[in-house]
C-alpha positions as CSV (number, residue, x, y, z in Angstrom):
1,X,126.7,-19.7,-114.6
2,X,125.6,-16.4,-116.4
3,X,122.5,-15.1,-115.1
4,X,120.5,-11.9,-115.6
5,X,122.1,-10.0,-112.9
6,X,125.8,-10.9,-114.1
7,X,125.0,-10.5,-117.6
8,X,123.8,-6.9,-117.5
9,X,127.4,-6.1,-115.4
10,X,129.4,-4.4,-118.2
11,X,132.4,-6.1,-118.9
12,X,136.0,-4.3,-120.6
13,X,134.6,-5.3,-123.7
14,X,130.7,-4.5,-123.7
15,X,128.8,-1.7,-124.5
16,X,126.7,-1.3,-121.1
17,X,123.2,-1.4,-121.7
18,X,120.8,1.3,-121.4
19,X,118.7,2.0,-118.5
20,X,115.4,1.0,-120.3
21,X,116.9,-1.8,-121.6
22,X,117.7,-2.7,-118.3
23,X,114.1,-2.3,-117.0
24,X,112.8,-4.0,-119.9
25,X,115.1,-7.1,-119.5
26,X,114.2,-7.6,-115.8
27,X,110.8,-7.2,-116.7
28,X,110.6,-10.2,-118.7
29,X,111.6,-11.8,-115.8
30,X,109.0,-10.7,-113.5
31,X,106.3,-11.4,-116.2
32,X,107.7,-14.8,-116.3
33,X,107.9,-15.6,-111.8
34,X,104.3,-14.8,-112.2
35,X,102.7,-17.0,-115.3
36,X,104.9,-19.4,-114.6
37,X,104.3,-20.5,-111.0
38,X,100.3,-21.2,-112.3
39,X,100.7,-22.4,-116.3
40,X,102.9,-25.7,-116.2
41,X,99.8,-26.9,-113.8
42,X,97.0,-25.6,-115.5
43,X,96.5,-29.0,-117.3
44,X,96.2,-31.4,-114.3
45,X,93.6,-28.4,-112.8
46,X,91.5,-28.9,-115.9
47,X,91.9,-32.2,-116.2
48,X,91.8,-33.9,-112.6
49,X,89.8,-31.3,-110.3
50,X,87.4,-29.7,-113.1
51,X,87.0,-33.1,-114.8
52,X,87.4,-31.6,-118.3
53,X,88.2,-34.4,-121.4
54,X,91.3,-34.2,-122.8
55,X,90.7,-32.1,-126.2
56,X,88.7,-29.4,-124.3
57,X,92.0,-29.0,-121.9
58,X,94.1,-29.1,-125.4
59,X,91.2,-26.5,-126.7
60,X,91.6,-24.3,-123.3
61,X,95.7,-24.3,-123.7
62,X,95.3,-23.2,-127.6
63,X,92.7,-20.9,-126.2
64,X,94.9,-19.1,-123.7
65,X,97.7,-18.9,-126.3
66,X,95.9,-18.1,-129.2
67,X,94.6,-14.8,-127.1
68,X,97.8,-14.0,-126.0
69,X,100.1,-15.1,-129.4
70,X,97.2,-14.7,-131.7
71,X,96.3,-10.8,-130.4
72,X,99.8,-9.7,-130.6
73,X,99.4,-7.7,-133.6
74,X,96.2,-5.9,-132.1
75,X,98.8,-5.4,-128.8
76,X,101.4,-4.7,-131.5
77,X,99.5,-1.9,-133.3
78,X,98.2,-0.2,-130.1
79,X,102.0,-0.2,-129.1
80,X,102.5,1.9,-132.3
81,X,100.1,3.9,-132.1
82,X,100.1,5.1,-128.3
83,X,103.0,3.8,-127.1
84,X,105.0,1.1,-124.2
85,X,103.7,2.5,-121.1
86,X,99.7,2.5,-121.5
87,X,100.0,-0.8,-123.0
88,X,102.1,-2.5,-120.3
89,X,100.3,-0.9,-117.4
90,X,96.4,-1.9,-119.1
91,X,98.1,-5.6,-119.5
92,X,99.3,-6.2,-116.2
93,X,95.7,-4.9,-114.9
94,X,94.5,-7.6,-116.7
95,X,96.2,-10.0,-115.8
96,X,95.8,-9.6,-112.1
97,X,91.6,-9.7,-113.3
98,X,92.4,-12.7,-115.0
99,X,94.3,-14.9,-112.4
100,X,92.0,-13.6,-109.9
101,X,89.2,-14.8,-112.4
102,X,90.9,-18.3,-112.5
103,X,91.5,-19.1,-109.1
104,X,88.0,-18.9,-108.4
105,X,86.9,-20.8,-111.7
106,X,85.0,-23.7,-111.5
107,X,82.5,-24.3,-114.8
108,X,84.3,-24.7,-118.2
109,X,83.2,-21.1,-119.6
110,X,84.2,-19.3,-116.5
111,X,87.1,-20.8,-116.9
112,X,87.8,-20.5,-120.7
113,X,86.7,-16.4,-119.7
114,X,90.0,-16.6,-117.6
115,X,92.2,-18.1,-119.6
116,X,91.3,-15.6,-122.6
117,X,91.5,-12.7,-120.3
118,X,95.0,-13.8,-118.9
119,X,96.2,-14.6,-122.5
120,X,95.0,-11.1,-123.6
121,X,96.7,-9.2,-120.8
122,X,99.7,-10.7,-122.4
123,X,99.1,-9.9,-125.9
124,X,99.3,-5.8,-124.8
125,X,102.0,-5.3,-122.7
126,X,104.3,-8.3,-124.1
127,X,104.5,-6.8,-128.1
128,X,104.9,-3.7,-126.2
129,X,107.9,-5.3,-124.1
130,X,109.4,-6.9,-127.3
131,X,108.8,-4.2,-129.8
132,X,110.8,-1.9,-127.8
133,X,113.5,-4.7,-126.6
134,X,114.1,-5.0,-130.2
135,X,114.2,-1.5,-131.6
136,X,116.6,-0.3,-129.2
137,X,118.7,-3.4,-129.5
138,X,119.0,-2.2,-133.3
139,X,119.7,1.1,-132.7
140,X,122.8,-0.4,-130.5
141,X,123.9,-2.5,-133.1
142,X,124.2,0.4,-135.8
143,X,125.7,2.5,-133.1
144,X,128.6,-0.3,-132.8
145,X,127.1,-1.8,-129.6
146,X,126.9,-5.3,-130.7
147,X,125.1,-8.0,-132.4
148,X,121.4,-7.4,-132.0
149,X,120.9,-11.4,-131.3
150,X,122.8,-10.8,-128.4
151,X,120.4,-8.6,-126.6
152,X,117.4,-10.6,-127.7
153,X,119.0,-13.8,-126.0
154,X,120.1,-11.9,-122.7
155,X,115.8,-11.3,-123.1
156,X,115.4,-14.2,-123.4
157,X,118.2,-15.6,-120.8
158,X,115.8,-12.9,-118.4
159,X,112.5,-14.6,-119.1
160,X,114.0,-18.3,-118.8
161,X,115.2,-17.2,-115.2
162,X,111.7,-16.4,-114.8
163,X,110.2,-19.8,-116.0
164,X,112.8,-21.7,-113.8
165,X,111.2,-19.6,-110.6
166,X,108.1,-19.9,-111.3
167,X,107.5,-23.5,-111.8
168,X,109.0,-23.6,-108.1
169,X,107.6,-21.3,-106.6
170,X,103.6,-22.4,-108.1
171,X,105.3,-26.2,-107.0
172,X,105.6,-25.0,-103.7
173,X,102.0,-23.1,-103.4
174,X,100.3,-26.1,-104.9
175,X,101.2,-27.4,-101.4
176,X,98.5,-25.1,-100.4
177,X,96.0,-25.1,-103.7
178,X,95.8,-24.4,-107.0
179,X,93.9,-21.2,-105.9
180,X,96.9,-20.1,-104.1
181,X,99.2,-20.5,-107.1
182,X,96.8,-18.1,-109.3
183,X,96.3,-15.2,-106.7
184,X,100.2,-15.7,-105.9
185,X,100.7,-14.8,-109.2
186,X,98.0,-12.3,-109.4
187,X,100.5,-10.7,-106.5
188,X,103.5,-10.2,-108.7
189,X,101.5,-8.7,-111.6
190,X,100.5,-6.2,-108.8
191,X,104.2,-5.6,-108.1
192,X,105.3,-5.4,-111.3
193,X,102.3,-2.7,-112.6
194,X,103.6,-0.3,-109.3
195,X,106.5,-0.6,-110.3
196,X,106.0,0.4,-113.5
197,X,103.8,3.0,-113.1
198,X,107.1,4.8,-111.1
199,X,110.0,3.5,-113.0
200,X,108.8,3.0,-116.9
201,X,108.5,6.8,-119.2
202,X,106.2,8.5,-120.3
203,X,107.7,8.6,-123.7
204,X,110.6,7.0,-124.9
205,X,113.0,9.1,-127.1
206,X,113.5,8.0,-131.0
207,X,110.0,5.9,-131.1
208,X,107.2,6.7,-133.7
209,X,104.0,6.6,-133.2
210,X,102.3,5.2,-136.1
211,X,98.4,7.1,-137.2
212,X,98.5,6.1,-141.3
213,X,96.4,3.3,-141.9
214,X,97.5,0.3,-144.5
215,X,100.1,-1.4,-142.2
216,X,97.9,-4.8,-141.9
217,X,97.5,-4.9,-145.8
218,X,101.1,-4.6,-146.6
219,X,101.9,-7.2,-144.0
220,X,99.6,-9.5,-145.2
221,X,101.4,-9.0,-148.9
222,X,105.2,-10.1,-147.2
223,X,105.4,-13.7,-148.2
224,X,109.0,-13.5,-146.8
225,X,107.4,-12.2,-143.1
226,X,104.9,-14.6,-143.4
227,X,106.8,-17.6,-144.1
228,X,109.1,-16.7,-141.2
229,X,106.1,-16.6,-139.1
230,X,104.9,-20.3,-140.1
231,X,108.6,-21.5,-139.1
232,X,108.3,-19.4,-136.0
233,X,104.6,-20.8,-135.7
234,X,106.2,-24.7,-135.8
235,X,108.7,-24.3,-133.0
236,X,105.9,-22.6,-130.8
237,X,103.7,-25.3,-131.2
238,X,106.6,-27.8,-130.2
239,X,107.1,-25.8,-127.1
240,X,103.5,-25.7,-126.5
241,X,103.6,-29.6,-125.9
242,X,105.6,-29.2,-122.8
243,X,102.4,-28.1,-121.1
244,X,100.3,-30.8,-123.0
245,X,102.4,-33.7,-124.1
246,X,104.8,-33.8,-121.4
247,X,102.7,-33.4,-118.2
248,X,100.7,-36.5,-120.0
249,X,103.7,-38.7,-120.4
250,X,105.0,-37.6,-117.2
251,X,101.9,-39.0,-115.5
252,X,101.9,-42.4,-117.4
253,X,105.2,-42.8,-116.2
254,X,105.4,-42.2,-112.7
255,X,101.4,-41.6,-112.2
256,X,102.4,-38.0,-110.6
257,X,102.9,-34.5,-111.5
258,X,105.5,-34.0,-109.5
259,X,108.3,-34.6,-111.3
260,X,106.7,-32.1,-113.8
261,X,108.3,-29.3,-112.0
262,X,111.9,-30.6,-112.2
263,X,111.6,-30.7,-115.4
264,X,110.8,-27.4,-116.5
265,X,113.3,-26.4,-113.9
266,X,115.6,-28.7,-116.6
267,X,114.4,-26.5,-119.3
268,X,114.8,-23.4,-117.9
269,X,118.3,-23.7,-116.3
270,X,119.6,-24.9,-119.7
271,X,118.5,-21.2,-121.2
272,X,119.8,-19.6,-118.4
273,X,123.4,-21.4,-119.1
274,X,123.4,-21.8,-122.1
275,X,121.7,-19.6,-124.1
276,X,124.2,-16.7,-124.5
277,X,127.3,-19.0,-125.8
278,X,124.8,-21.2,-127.6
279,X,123.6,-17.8,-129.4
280,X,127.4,-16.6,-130.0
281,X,127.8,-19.5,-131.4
282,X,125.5,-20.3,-133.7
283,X,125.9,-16.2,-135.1
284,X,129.5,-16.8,-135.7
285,X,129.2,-20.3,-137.6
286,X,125.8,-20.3,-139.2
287,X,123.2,-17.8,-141.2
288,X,119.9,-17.0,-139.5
289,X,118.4,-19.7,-142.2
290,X,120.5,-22.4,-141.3
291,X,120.2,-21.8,-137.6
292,X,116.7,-21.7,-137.5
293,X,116.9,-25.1,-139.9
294,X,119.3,-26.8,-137.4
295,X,117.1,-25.5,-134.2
296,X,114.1,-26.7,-135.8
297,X,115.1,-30.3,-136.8
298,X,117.1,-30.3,-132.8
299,X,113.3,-30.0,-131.8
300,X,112.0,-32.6,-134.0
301,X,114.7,-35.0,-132.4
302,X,113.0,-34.2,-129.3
303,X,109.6,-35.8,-129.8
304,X,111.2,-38.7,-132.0
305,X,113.3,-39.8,-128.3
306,X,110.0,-40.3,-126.6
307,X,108.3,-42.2,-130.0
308,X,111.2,-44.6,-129.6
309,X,111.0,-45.5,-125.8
310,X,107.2,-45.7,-125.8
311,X,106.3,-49.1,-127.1
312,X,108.8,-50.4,-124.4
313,X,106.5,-48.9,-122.3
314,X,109.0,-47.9,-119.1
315,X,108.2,-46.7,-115.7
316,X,109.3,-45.0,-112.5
317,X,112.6,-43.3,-113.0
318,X,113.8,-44.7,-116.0
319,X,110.2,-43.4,-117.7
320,X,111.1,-40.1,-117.3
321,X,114.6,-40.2,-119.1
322,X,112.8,-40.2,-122.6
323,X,110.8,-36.8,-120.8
324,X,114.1,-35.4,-119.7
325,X,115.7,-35.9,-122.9
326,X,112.6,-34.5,-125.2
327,X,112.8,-31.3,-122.7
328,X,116.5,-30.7,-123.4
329,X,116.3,-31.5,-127.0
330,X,113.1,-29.5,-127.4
331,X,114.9,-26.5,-125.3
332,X,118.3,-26.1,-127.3
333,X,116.5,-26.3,-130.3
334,X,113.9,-23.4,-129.2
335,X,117.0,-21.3,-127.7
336,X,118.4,-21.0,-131.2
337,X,115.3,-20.3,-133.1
338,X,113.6,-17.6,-131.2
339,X,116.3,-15.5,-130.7
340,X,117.6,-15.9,-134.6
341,X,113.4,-15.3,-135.8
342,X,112.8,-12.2,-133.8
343,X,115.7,-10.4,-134.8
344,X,114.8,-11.4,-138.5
345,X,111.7,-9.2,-137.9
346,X,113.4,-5.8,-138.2
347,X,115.5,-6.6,-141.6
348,X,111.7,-7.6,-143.1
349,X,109.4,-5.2,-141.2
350,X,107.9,-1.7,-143.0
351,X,109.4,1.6,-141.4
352,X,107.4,2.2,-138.1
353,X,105.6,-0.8,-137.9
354,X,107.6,-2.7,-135.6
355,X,105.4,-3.3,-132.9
356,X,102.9,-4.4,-135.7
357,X,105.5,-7.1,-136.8
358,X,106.2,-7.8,-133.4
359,X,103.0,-8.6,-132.2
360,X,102.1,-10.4,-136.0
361,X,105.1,-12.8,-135.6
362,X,103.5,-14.1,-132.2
363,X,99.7,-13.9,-134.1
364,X,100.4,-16.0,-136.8
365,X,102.2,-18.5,-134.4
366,X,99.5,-18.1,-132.2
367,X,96.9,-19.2,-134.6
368,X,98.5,-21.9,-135.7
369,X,98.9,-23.6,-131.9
370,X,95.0,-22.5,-131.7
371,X,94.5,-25.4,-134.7
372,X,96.9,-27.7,-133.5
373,X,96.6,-27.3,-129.7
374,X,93.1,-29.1,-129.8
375,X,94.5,-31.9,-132.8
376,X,97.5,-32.3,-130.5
377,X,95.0,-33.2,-127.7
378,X,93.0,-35.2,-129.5
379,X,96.2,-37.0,-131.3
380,X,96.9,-38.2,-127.5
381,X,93.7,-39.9,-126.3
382,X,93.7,-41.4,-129.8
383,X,94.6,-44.7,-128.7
384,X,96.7,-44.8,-131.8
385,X,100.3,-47.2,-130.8
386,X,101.9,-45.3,-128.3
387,X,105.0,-44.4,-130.3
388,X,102.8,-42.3,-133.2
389,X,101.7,-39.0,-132.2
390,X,105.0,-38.7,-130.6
391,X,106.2,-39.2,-134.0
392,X,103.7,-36.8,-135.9
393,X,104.5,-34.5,-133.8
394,X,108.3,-34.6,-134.2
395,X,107.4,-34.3,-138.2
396,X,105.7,-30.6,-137.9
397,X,109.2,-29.1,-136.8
398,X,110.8,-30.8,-139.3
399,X,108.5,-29.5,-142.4
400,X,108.6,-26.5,-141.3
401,X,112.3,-26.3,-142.2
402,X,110.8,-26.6,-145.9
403,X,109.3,-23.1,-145.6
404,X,111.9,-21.1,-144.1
405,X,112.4,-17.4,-145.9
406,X,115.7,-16.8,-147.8
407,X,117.8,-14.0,-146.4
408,X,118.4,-11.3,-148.6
């Protein structure tokens, strides 16, 4: 099994990667121990001990992620223009306020405060993370270091270690509380801001910093960049419905959360196997467009699994094959777009605006869950035949492959 640790081991044939690249790698997968041990139960906490309706906990979720995806490009821009290390420290601040905030949340606008302060944490120091992830992956590529895509899956490979742990780890403090899991996680945001007030420069060599004004407006003219961001903006909103959808089903099932845990451990221990060959792969046999096509419609096949065991309406053990099967489907097909989209960025981005493009790629996306994060909610306490808003949701993926950029 390739994992972080064995992956960053230079081989004979690869370029060893640099020591920031290093740090920034096993960063994601701190940031990732931490949100992840309280977010995959952040549902049954709104839903069960608050008492909150199901499209207010689908409004909350969009909520969270629109202020973390949606304010990348304000994160992105602030990464630009004073750098990585003030925005990573400021957002892991936050982020210890805001899980603090939450596990202590008890009314529906205290806790839609924490959510939107935890989410915002997020949207400074993750652009910040990426951004510079992906510039100094490009500079190794033109310097004959390897394929870009590479790096950004080992990244990723890093932050689905990180979302295996942490489901386990908030699993095994829910023993406890909820409260426990949130200032559990507020720990390792401490850990991780120490460390990187020691460890993480001043200033990094080769990065602009961006003062000219005009960047939003040209941005807003790149119908290529935008149409990649509505693609990009599909698959998120897939993935968003294993923290919505899928703890839903998982309860009709088996009429437990439990088994909610061993499923994103499902998720995350197919990234960490098989993301790497899965990205070699699909950059030796397929152009970006046609592997974020094939990743999207793998996704869409996901969803359309559960719409056609529904109306037989299983239970117990054999209800949560149709679950297991959506989270593999749903996580092969995310493991080849994200990768392919985000190095897309650089090949559409204006010169010294790529933490701008960065964080806009996560905005737009972000926005668009924001929409359909409360419709998805609603679509599910519809009473509509069990089998349809598996179905519509299995169709936005697919569409989306209608709207993909061409490469030039």
């Amino acid at each position: 099994m390739t994992t972080p640790l064995t992956a960053l081991r230079p081989g004979p044939c690869r370029t060893p990667l640099s020591p920031l690249l290093r740090l920034l790698i096993w960063t994601q997968l701190a940031f990732n121990i931490g949100f992840f041990a309280v977010l995959p139960f952040l549902a049954e906490h709104l839903g069960q001990a608050i008492g909150m309706a199901g499209w207010l906990v689908g409004l909350v979720l969009g909520l969270r992620t629109f202020s973390q995806q949606g304010l990348f490009v304000v994160g992105g821009a602030l990464t630009d223009r004073f750098g990585v290390r003030p925005a990573v420290l400021a957002g892991c601040a936050l982020r210890v306020a805001g899980f603090c905030w939450l596990a202590y949340a008890e009314r529906t606008w205290s806790v839609i405060t924490a959510v939107l302060l935890i989410g915002f944490a997020a949207a400074l120091f993750s652009p910040a993370v990426e951004s510079e992830v992906l510039r100094q992956a490009v500079a190794r590529e033109e310097a004959g270091g390897g394929d870009r895509t590479r790096v950004l899956a080992l990244f990723a490979v890093s932050g689905q270690t990180g979302a295996f742990a942490g489901p386990l780890l908030g699993a095994l403090l829910l023993a406890v509380d909820f409260r426990t899991a949130c200032l559990a996680g507020a720990a390792v945001f401490v850990l991780v801001l120490a460390g990187h007030a020691r460890l993480l420069p001043q200033h990094i060599p080769g990065r602009p910093r961006t003062r000219a004004r005009g960047g939003v407006r040209n941005l807003l003219g790149n119908r290529r960049f935008l149409a990649l961001c509505c693609a990009h903006g599909a698959c998120l909103l897939a993935y968003n419905q294993l923290y919505l959808a899928l703890p839903a089903e998982v309860e009709r099932a088996t009429g437990s959360q439990a088994p909610l845990a061993w499923l994103f451990a499902l998720s995350s221990l197919l990234a960490v196997t098989v993301q790497l060959p899965l990205t070699r792969w699909a950059g030796q046999r397929l152009t970006p467009r046609r592997a974020m096509a094939g990743g999207l419609v793998v996704i869409g096949a996901g969803f359309a699994v559960v719409a056609a065991a529904r109306p037989a309406g299983w239970s117990g053990t054999p209800g949560l094959l149709p679950s297991a099967g959506f989270v593999v489907l749903l996580s092969l097909g995310q493991m080849v777009v994200a990768p392919v989209a985000r190095a897309w960025v650089p090949d559409l981005a204006e010169e010294g605006r790529l933490g701008l493009y960065t964080g806009a790629l996560s905005s737009v996306s972000g926005l668009i869950v924001l929409l359909g994060s409360a419709a998805s909610g609603s679509l599910l306490d519809s009473g509509l035949p069990p089998a349809v808003p598996w179905l519509v949701l299995a169709a936005v993926p697919v569409a989306a492959v209608g709207i993909l950029p061409r490469r030039a």
